[in-house]
SEGUPA-336567 format. One line per 8 residues: number of its first residue (from 1); their letters; for each residue x, y, z of C-alpha. Coordinates in nm, 2 decimals. Example, Ala and Ser with C-alpha at 12.3 -4.5 7.8 and 13.67 -1.06 7.14 Angstrom:
BEGIN
1> AS> 1.23:-0.45:0.78 | 1.37:-0.11:0.71 .
This chain:
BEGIN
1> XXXXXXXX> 14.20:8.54:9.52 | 13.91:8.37:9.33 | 13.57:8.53:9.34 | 13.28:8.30:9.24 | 13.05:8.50:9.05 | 12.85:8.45:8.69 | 12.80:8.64:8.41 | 12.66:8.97:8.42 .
9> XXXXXXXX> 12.37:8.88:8.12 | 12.13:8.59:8.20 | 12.15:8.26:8.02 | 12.03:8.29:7.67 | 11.67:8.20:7.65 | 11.75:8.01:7.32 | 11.94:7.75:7.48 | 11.66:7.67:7.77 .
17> XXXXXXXX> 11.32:7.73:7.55 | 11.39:7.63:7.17 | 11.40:8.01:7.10 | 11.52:8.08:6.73 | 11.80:8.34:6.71 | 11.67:8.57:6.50 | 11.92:8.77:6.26 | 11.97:9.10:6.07 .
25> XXXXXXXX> 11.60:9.26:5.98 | 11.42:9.03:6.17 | 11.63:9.09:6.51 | 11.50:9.42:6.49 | 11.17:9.34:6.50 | 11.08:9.23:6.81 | 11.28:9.49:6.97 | 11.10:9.77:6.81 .
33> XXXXXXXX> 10.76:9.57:6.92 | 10.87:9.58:7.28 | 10.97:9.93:7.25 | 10.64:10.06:7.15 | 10.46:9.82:7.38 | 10.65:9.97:7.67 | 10.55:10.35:7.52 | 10.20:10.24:7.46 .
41> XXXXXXXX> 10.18:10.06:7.85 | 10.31:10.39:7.97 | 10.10:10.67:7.78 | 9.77:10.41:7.86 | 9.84:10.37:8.28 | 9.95:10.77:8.28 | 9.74:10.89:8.08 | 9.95:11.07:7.89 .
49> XXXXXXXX> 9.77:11.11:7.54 | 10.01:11.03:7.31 | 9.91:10.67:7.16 | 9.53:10.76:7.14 | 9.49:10.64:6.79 | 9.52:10.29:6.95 | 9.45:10.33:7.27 | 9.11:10.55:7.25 .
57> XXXXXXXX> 8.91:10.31:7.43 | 9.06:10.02:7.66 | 8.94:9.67:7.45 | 9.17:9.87:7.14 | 9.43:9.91:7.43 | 9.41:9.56:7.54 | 9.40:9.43:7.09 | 9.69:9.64:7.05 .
65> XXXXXXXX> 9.91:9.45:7.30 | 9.80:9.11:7.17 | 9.89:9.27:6.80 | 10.23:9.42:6.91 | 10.33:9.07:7.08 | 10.14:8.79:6.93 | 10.26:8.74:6.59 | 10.63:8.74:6.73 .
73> XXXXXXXX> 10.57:8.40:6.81 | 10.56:8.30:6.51 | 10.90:8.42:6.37 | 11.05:8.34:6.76 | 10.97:8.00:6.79 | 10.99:7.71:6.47 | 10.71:7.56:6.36 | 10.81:7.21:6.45 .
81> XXXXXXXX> 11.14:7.09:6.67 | 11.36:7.03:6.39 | 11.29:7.33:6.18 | 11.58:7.59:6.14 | 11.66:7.83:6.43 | 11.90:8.00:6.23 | 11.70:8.21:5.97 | 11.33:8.23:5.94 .
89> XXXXXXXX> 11.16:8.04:5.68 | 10.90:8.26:5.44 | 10.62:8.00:5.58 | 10.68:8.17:5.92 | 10.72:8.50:5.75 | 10.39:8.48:5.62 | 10.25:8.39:5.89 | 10.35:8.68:6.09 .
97> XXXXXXXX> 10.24:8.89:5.81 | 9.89:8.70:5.85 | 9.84:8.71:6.24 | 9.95:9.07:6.27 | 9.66:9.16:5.99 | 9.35:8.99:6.17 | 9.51:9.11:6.54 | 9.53:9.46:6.37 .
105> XXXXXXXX> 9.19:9.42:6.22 | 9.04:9.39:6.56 | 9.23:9.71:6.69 | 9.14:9.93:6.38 | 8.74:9.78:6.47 | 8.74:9.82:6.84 | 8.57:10.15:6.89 | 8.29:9.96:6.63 .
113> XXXXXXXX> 8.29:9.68:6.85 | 8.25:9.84:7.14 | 7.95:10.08:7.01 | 7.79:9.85:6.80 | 7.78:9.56:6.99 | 7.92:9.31:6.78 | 7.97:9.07:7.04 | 7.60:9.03:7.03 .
121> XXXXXXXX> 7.52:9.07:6.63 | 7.86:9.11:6.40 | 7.88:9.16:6.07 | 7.98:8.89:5.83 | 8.33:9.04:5.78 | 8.41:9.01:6.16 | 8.25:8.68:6.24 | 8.51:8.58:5.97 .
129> XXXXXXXX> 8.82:8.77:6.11 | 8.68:8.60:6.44 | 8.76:8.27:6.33 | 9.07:8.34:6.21 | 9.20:8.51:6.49 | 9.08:8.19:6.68 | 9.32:8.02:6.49 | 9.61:8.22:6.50 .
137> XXXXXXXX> 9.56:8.21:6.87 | 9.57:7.85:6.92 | 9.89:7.79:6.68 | 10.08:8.04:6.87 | 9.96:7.93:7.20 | 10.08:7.58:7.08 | 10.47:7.68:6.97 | 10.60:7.93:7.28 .
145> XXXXXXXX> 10.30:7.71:7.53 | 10.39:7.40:7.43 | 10.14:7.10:7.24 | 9.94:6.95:7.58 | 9.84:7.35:7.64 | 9.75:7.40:7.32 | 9.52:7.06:7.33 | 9.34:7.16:7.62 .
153> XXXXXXXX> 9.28:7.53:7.51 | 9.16:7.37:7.19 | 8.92:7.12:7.36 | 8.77:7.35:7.55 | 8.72:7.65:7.31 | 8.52:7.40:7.10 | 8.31:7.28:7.37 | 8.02:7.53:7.35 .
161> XXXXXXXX> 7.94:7.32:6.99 | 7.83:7.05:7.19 | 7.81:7.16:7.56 | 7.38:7.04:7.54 | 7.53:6.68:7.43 | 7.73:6.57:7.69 | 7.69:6.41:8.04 | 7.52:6.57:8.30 .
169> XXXXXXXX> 7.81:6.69:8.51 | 7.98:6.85:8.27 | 7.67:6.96:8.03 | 7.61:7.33:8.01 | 7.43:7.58:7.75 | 7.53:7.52:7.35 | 7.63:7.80:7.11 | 7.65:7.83:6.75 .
177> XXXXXXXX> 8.04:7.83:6.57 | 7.97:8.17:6.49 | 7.83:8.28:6.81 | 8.14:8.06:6.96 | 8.41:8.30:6.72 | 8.26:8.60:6.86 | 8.26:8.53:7.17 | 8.65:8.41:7.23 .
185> XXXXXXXX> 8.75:8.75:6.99 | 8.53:8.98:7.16 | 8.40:8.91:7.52 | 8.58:9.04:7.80 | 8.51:8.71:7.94 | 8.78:8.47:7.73 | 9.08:8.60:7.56 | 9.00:8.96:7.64 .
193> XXXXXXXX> 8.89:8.85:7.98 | 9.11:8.90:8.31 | 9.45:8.75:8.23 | 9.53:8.95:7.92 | 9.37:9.28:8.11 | 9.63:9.19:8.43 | 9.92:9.16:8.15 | 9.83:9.47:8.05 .
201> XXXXXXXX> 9.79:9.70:8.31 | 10.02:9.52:8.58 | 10.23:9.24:8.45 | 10.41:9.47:8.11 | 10.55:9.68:8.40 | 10.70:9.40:8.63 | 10.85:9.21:8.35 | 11.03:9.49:8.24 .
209> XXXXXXXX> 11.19:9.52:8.58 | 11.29:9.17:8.59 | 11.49:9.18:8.29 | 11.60:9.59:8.34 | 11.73:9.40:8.66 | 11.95:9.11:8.46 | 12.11:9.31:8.23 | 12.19:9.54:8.48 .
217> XXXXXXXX> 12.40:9.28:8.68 | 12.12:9.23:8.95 | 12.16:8.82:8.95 | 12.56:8.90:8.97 | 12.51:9.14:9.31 | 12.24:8.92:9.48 | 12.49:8.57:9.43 | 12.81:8.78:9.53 .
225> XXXXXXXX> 12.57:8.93:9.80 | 12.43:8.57:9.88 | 12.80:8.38:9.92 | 13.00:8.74:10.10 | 12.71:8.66:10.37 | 12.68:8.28:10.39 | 12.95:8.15:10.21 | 13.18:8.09:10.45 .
233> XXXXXXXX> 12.94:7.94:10.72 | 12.84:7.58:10.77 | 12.66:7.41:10.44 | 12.74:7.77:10.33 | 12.69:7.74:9.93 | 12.37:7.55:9.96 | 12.28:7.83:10.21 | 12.37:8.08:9.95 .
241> XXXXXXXX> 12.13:7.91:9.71 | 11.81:7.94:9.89 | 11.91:8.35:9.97 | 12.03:8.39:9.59 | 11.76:8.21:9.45 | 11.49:8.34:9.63 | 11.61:8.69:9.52 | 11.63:8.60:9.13 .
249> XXXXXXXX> 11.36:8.39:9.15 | 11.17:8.67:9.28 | 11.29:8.91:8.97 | 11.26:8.65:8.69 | 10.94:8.44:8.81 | 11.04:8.13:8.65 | 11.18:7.81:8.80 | 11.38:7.71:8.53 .
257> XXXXXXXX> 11.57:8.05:8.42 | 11.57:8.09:8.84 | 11.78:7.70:8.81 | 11.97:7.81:8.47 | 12.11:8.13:8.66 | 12.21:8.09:9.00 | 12.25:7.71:8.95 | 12.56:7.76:8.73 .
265> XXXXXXXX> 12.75:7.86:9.03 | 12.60:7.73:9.34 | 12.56:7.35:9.26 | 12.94:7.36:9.19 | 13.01:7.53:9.49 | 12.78:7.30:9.66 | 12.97:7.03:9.52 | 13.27:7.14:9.65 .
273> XXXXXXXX> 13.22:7.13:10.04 | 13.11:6.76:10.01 | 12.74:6.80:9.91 | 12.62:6.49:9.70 | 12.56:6.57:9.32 | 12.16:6.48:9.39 | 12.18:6.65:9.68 | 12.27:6.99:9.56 .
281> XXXXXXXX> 12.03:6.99:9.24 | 11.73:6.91:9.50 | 11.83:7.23:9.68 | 11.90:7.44:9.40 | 11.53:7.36:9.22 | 11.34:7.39:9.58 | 11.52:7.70:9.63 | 11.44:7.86:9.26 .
289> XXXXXXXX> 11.07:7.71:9.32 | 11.03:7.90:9.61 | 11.21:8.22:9.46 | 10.87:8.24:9.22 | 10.70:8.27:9.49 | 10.85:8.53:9.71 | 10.76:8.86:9.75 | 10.78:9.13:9.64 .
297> XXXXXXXX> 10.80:9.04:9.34 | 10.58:8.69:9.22 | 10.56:8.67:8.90 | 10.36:8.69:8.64 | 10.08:8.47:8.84 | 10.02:8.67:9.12 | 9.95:8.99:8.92 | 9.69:8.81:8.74 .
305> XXXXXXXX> 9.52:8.69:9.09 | 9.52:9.03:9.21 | 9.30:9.12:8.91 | 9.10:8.77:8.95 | 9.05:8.85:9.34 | 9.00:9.27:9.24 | 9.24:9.40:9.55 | 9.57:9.58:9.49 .
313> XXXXXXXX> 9.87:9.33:9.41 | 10.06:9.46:9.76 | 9.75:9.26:9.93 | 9.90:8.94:9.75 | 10.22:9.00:9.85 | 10.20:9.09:10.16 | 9.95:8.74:10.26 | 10.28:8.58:10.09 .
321> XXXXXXXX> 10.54:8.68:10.30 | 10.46:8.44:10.60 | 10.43:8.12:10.37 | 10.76:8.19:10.15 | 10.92:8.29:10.51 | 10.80:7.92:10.65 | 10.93:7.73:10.32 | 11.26:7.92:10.32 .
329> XXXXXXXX> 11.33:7.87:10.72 | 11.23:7.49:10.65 | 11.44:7.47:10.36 | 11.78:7.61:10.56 | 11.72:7.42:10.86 | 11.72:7.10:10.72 | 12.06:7.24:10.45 | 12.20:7.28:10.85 .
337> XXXXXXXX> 12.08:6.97:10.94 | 12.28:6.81:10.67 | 12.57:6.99:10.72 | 12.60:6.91:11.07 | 12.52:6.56:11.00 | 12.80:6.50:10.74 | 13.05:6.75:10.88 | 13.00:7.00:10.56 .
345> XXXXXXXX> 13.21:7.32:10.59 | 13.17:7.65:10.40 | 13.37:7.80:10.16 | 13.74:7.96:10.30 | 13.65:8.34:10.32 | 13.95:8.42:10.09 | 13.79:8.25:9.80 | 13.47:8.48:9.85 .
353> XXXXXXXX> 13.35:8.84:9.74 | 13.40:9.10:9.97 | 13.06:9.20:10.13 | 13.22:9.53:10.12 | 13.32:9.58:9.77 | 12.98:9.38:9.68 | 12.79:9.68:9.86 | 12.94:9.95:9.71 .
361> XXXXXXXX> 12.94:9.82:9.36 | 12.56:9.74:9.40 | 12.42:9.96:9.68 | 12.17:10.04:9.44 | 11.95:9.73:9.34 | 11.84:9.73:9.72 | 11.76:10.10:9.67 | 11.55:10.04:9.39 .
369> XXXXXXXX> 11.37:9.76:9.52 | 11.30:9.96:9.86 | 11.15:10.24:9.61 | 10.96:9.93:9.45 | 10.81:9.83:9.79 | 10.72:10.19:9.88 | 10.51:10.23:9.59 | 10.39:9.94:9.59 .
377> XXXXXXXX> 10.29:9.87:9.95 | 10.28:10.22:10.08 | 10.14:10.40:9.76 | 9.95:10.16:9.63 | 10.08:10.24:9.29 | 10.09:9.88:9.14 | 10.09:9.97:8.80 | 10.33:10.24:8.75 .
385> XXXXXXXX> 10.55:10.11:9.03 | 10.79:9.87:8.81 | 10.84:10.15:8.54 | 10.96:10.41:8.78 | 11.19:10.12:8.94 | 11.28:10.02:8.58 | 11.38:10.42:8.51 | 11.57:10.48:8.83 .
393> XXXXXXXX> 11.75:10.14:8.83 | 11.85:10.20:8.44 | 11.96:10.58:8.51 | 12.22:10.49:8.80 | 12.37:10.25:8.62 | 12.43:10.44:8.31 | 12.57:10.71:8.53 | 12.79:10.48:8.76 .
401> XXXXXXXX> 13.08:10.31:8.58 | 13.04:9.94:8.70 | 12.77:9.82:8.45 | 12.72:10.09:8.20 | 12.51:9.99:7.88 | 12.60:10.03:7.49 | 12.34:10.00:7.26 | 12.41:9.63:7.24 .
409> XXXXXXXX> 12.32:9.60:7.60 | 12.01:9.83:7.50 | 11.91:9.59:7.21 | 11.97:9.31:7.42 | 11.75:9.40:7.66 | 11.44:9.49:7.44 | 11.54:9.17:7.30 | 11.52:8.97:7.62 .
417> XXXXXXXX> 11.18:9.19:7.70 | 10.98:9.04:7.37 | 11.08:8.71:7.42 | 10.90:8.70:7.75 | 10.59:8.90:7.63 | 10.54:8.67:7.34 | 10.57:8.38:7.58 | 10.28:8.49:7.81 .
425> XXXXXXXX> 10.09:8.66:7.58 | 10.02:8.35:7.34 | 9.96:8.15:7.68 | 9.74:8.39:7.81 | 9.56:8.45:7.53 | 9.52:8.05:7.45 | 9.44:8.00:7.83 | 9.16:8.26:7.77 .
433> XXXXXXXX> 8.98:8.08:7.50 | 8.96:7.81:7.84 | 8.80:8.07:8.00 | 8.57:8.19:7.74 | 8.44:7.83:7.70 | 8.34:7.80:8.07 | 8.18:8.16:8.10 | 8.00:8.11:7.75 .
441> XXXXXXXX> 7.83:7.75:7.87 | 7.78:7.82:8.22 | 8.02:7.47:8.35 | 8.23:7.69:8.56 | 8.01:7.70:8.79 | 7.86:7.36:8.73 | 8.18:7.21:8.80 | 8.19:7.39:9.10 .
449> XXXXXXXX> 7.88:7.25:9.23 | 7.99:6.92:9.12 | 8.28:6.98:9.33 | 8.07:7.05:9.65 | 7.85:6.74:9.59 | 8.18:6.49:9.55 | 8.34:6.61:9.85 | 7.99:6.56:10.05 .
457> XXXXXXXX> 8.02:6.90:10.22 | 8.36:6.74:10.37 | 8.62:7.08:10.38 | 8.90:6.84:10.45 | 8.80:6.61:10.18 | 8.72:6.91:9.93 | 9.06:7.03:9.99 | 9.26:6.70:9.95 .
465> XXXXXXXX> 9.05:6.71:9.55 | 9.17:7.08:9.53 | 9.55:6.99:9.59 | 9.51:6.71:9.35 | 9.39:6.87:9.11 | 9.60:7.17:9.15 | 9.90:6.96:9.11 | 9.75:6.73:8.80 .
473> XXXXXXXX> 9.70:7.09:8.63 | 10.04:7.20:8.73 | 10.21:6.90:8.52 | 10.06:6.90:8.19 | 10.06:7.30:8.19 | 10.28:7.61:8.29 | 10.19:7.74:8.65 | 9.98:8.09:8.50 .
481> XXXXXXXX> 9.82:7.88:8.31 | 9.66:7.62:8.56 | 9.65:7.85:8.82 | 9.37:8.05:8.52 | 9.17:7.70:8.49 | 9.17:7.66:8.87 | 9.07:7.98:8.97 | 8.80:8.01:8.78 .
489> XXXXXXXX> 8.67:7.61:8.79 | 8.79:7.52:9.13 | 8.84:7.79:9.32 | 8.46:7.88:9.36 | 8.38:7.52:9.51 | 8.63:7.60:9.76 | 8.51:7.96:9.86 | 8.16:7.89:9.84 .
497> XXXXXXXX> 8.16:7.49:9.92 | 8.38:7.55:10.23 | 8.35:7.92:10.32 | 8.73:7.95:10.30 | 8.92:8.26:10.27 | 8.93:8.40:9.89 | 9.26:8.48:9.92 | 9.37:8.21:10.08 .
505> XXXXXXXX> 9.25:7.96:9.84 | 9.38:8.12:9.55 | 9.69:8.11:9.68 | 9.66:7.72:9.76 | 9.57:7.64:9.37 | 9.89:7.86:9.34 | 10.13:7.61:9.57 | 9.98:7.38:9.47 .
513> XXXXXXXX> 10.03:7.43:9.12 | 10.39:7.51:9.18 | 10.46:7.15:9.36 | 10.52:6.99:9.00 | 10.86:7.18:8.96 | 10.99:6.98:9.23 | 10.74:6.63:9.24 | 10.83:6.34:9.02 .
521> XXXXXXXX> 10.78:6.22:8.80 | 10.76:6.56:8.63 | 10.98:6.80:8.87 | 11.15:7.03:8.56 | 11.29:7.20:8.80 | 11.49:6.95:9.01 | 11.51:6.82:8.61 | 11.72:7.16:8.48 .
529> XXXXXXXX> 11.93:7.09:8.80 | 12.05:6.76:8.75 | 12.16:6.89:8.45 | 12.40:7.13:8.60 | 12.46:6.87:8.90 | 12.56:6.59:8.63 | 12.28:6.38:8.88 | 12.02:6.12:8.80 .
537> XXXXXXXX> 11.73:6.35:8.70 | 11.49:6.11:8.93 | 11.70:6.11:9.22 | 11.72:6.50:9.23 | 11.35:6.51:9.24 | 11.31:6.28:9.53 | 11.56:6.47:9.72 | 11.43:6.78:9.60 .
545> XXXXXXXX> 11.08:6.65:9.71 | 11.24:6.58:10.10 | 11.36:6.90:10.07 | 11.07:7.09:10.01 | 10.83:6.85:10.26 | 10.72:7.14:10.37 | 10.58:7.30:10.10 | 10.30:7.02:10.07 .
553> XXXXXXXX> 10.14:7.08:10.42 | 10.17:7.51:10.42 | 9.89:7.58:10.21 | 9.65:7.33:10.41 | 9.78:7.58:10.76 | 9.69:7.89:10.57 | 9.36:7.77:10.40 | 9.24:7.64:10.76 .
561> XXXXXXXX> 9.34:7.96:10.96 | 9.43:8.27:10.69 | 9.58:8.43:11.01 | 9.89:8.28:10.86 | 9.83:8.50:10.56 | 9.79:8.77:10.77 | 9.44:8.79:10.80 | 9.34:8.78:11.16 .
569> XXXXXXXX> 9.34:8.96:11.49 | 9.71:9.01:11.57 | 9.66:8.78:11.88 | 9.55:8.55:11.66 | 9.81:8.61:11.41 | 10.11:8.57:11.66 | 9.96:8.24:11.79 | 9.94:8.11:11.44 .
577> XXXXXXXX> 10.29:8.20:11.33 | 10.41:8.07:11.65 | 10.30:7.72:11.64 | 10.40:7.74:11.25 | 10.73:7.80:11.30 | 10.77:7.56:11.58 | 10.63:7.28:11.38 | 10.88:7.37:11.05 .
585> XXXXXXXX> 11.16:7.34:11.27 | 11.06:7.00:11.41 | 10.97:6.90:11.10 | 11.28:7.01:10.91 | 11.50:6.85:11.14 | 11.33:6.56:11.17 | 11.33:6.50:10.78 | 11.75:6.56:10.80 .
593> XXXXXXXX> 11.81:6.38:11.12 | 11.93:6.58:11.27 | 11.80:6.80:11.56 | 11.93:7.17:11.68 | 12.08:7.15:12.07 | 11.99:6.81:12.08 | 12.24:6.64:11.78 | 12.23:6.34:11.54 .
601> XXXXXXXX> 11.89:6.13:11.58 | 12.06:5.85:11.42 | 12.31:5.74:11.71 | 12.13:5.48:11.73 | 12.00:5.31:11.44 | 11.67:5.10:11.59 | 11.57:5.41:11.77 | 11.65:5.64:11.47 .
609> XXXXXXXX> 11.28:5.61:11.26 | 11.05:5.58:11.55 | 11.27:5.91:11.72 | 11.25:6.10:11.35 | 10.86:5.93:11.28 | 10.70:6.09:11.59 | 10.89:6.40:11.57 | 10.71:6.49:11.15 .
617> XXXXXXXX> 10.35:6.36:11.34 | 10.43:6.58:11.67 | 10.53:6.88:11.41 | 10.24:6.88:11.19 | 10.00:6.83:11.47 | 10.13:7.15:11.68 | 10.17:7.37:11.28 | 9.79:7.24:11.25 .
625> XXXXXXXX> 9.53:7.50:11.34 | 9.23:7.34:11.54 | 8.87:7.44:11.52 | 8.65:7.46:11.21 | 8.69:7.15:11.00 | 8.96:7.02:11.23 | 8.78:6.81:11.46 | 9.02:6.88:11.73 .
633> XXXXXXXX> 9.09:7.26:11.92 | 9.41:7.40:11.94 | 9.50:7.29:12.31 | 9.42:6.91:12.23 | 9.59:6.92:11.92 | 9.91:7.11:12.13 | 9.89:6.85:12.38 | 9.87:6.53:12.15 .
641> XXXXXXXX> 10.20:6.67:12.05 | 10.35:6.76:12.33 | 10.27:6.37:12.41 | 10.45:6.28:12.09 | 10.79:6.56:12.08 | 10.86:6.54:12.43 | 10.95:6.15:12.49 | 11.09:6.17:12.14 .
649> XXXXXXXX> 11.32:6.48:12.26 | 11.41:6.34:12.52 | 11.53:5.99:12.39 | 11.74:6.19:12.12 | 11.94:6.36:12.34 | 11.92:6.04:12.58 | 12.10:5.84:12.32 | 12.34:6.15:12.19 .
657> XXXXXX> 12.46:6.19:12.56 | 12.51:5.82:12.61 | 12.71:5.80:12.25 | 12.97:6.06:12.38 | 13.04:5.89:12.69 | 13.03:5.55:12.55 .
């Protein structure tokens, strides 16, 4: 008996990220930097009193965690593409030694900075270290962010030099270079501001859990859960890849290591019961994108809009659940569609895990994450939550025998935990100098304004520039990062311009934002699959963009009514849900061709399109919420398609009842 299953550890980050394997001495390093980050996170959020040399007052607390993780990047990633991944050259060595001197100068001068107010009248010795730690911010935010990031954070950090020169829309009040230092290295408005603070008191925490879960054989568990439930049923691997991938997406909160992971083994298993190599790399990267995004775990994102929006991260997830829950119920009915369609099979039974065996080898991931969604939904403990997880899940599976670690497995994993801190904290940080530029000159909420006046007061119009731009900022940078710009340039216009729901619009620049992973010309994600697939990279995003269609039109239903985000009456909520769900299926099937009690819409191929055409129009028109800047209520708008689905209906399974006879 075969048992498809992967590899306990993830894929190595080096292989998917340009990572340099670091050897000897310098292996340890970032280890020991992620252990006594972890300590430090701890004895800060409990208050334990340990650390308080460094952790006295919370801007040293918030220094210290740029100065544990920031300089890693320099020794983690090469300088340049081609440079050596094998040892670390003394250019990088110094550099290290350089960046962890001026971060550590700032934590040794908090408590000064604090009671002195330096932000508003530094000393000579500072304004210096100020501009060097400017520096040292931008090159790191450029190797682990990428070059376009590190352009744009650049740009803008600069831009208070000559923010009284420019054109009127985007002119705002100048600073001096000196003022312009201080104000990145010690406001709590740029790189101190709100990303870095939800790093450190939320995101440290969740991260942990994410790789605690990894290396403890969570992705093996949830893809042997996935197939011992679905495997065997119709389309059942590309069914398994939407419930696995949702899971680890969930855990990892990146696309791409989502794709790298479960990927491996459903797209060959895909590939198997007839599924087209495009094909299966669309599903695989819409079902990874979507993992990212569903609770109750988010990633790294949705932490930081808890701290943007100031409500409890369980709030985020829990407004989540009904938009993941539409994508994912879109996304399986059109995988059945296209089973049905093309006579796909699942996988025989005696080729899968046993559920049974699956269970009791891994009973206790789902125990851990119920204790995760207890404390966090139920306590309200969002900051502490993930280490208690992280303890529990480690202890059972040193004391059960399935998965028990070494110290290899221990090293690995603080290993695995710096490489990811590194990553966001340089972004973050370089992101924050964004930030900083917008606060300092006052254009964030300029460009608000300008927003407003564009869109001519127009809602529909205002949001139509808000996905745009959402999705232009989700191409040339990583999702936390343009979801950072948007909410704090966009997202105003949208709040205050329309009168919208905060919560729901932040999570529309967040869906938004995601869309790239799966849109061409971009689409990494559906990129990474055809990788795996063997596919056209092109023609797995177009079929990865069909099979996500609708992801593009959720975030306009829950931006127009946030009952769908479950804020609402719950009259108003069921209503909402109801005609969302009824216009997903019609959609979904419609986009597959293929239509649940009814059968093929293709029987006939002149009546096919017009059958499948009004069926997406009749969909979207009942999902749509009337009223406000809808020009239509909700019974016209139900009735307009009821005119549409009914006569389309009922040719469908006019011409599938005369095909069998025929």
């Amino acid at each position: 008996m075969s048992t498809p299953s992967v590899e306990t550890r993830p894929p190595d980050p080096e292989q998917i990220s340009g990572i340099r394997t670091l050897q000897g001495f310098w292996a340890w390093v970032p280890r020991l930097a992620a252990l006594i980050l972890t300590l430090t996170a701890l004895d800060y959020l409990l208050n334990l009193g340990f650390f308080t040399v460094i952790t006295r007052v919370e801007p040293q607390f918030f220094y210290t965690v740029v100065t544990l993780m920031l300089p890693l990047v320099y020794i983690l990633w090469p300088m340049w593409p081609g440079a050596s991944r094998a040892r670390v050259p003394w250019y990088d060595v110094a550099l290290f030694l350089f960046a962890l001197g001026v971060c550590g100068y700032f934590v040794y001068n908090a408590e000064q900075i604090l009671d002195r107010g330096w932000e508003y009248g530094a000393p000579d010795h500072a304004i210096f270290m100020s501009f060097l730690f400017w520096i040292v911010i931008l090159e790191a935010t450029r190797r682990a962010g990428g070059l376009t990031i590190a352009l744009i954070a650049a740009a803008a950090s600069l831009y208070p030099l000559v923010a009284d020169v420019m054109p009127g829309p985007i002119q705002g009040f100048p600073a001096s270079a000196s003022e312009t230092a201080i104000y990145h290295a010690m406001s709590r408005e740029s790189v101190m501001g709100i990303p870095l603070q939800a790093f450190a008191n939320l995101v440290i925490g969740f991260l942990l859990f994410g790789v605690a879960l990894q290396h403890t054989g969570g992705g093996k568990f949830f893809i042997n859960l996935a197939f011992g439930l679905l495997g065997h049923v119709r389309g059942g691997p590309a069914k398994v890849a939407i419930f696995s991938s949702g899971l680890m997406g969930s855990m990892s909160g990146s696309v791409i290591t989502n794709v790298m992971t479960t990927g491996v083994l459903s797209i060959p298993a895909m590939r198997r019961v007839g599924f087209s190599r495009s094909y299966a790399g669309g599903v695989e990267a819409c079902a990874s994108t979507g993992g990212v995004l569903m609770p109750p775990v988010m990633g790294a994102t949705a932490f930081i809009m808890a701290t943007f929006l100031n409500v409890p991260y369980g709030h985020i997830a829990l407004a989540a659940v009904v938009p993941s829950v539409l994508y994912f119920l879109g996304l399986f009915i059109q995988i059945d569609a296209y089973a049905a369609r093309n006579n796909l099979r699942g996988l025989p039974r005696s080729e899968l895990p046993s559920l049974k065996r699956t269970l009791k080898e891994g009973w206790y991931f789902i125990f851990v994450f119920v204790l995760l969604i207890w404390m966090l939904f139920f306590l309200r403990r969002e900051a502490i939550a993930p280490f208690y997880a992280t303890a529990l899940l480690i202890f059972i599976n040193q004391v059960l025998p399935y998965q028990r670690w070494g110290w290899q497995e221990v090293l690995n994993f603080f290993s695995s935990a710096a490489k990811l801190f590194a990553e966001l904290i340089a972004i973050l940080a370089g992101i924050g100098l964004l930030i900083g530029a917008l606060s300092m000159t006052g254009l964030s909420g300029t460009i608000a304004n300008d927003l407003i006046y564009i869109a001519g007061g127009n809602i529909l119009v205002l949001l139509l520039m808000g996905a745009l731009t959402s999705f232009i900022m989700g191409i040339g940078m990583t999702v936390t990062a343009a979801y950072i710009f948007l909410a704090v340039a966009l997202a105003p216009a949208l709040i205050q311009g329309g009168g919208m729901n905060p919560m729901a619009v932040h999570l529309f620049i967040l869906y938004w934002g995601m869309l790239s992973f799966i849109t061409p010309p971009v689409a990494l994600g559906a990129f990474a699959a055809a990788t795996i697939a063997g596919s056209n990279a092109m023609q797995t995003g177009l079929q990865a963009m069909r099979l996500g269609s609708v992801i593009y039109f959720i975030p306009f239903l829950f931006v127009l009514n946030p009952a769908l985000i479950l804020q609402g009456s719950l009259q108003e909520i069921a209503l909402v849900l109801t005609q969302a769900l009824f216009g997903v299926l019609v959609i979904a099937s419609a986009m597959q061709g293929y239509l649940l009690f009814v059968g093929d819409l293709g029987r006939y191929a002149i009546l096919q399109w017009p059958i499948r055409g009004m069926l997406v129009i009749g969909g979207m028109l009942i999902a749509v919420p009337g009223g406000g800047p809808v020009p239509l209520t909700n019974l016209e708008l139900s009735l307009i398609s009821a005119a549409l689905l009914i006569p389309a209906v009922s040719l469908a399974w006019w011409s599938n009842r005369r095909a069998a006879y025929a």
